[in-house]
C-alpha positions in Angstrom: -14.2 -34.9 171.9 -15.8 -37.9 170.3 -14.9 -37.0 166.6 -11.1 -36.1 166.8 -10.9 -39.9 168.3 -13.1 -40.9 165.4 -11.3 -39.2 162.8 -7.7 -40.4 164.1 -9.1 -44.1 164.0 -11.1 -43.9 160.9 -7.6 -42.1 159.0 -5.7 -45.3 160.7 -8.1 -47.8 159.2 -8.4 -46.2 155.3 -4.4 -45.6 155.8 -4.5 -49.4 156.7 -7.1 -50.8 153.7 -5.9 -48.2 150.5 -1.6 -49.6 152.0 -3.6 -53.6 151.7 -5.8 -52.7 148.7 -2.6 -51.2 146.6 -0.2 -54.1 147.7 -2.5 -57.0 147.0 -4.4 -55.4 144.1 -1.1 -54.9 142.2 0.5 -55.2 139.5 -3.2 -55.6 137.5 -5.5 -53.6 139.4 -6.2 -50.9 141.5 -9.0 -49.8 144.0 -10.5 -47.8 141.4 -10.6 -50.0 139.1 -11.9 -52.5 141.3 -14.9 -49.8 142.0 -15.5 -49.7 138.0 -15.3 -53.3 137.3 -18.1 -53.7 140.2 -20.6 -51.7 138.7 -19.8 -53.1 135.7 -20.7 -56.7 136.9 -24.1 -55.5 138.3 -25.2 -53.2 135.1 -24.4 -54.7 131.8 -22.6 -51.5 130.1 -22.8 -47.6 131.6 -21.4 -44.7 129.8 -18.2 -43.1 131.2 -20.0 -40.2 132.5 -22.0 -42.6 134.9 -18.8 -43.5 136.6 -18.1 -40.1 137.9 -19.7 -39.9 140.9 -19.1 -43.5 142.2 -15.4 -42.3 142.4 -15.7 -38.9 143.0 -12.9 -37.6 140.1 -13.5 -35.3 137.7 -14.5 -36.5 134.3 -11.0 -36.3 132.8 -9.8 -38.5 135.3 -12.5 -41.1 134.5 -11.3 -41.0 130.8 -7.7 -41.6 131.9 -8.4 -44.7 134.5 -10.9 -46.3 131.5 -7.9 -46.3 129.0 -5.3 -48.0 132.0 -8.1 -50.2 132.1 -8.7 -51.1 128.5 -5.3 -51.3 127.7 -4.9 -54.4 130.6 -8.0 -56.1 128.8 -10.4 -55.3 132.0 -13.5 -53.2 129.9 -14.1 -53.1 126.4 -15.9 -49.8 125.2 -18.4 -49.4 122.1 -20.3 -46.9 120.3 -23.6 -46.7 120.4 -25.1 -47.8 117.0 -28.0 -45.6 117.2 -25.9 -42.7 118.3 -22.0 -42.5 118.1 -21.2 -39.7 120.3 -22.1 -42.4 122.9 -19.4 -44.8 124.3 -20.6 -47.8 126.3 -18.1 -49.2 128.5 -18.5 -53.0 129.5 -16.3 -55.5 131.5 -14.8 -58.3 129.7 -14.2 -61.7 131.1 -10.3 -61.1 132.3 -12.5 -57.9 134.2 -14.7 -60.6 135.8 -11.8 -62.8 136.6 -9.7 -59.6 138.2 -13.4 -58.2 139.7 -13.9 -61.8 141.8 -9.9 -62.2 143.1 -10.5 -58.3 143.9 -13.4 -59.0 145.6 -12.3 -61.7 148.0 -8.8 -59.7 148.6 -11.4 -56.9 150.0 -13.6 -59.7 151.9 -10.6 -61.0 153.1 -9.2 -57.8 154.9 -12.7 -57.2 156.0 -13.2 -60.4 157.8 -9.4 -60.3 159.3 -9.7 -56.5 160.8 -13.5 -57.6 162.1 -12.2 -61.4 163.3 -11.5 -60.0 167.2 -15.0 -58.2 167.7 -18.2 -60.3 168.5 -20.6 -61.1 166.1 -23.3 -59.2 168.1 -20.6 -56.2 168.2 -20.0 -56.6 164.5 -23.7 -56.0 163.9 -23.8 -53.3 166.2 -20.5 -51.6 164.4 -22.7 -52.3 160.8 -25.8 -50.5 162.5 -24.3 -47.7 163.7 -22.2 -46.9 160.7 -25.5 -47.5 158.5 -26.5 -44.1 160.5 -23.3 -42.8 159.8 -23.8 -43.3 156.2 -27.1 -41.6 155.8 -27.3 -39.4 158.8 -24.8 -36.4 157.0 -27.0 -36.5 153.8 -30.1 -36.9 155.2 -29.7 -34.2 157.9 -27.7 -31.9 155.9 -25.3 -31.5 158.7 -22.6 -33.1 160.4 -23.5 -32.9 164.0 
């Protein structure tokens, strides 16, 4: 059966990137945070609540990886002037810094686990994932 194979290699190879992620990340960042500090780069500020379902944690949990965060000088957060219940979370230029050598520690990895297969391969593995991606969502099922 196709999917136990698939599940057994695709298990190998998060095991593999979250054990590279952690070790290379550390002591200043994590994955999370890395997640965070990339959606901060492309919008200029988002509201905690926002983050939620990029990470798929509860709300609480966002709460408690902002404050780790703003503590290490990543985000800066700010209250709305027009309204103060809102909080606007924002990623400060040690963020940026910690976002780009994040970035290419991820690149990196990428381009070291993808190095053996064929660049026609490698598109071929990006296409067929791509269906991966939307074919659960889109179909509603996991056929």
């Amino acid at each position: 059966m196709h999917s136990v194979e698939f599940s057994k290699i695709w298990q190998k190879l998060l095991k593999e990137y979250k054990l590279h992620m952690e070790s290379k990340l550390a002591p200043t960042l994590t994955d999370s945070q890395l997640t965070v500090l990339e959606l901060l780069q492309e919008r200029d500020a988002m509201k905690p609540s926002d983050l939620a379902p990029h990470l798929a944690t509860s709300p609480a949990a966002v709460t408690m990886l902002l404050d780790r965060m703003e503590k290490h000088g990543l985000i800066a957060r700010e209250r709305d002037e027009a309204d103060r219940r809102i909080v606007w979370i924002s990623i400060t230029d040690n963020g940026k810094r910690e976002t780009e050598r994040g970035l290419k520690i991820r690149s990196d990895f990428f381009a070291e686990a993808l190095d053996p297969i064929s660049s026609h391969n490698q598109q071929l593995l990006l296409y067929l994932m791509g269906k991966l991606a939307v074919a659960p969502a889109a179909e509603g099922t996991t056929s």
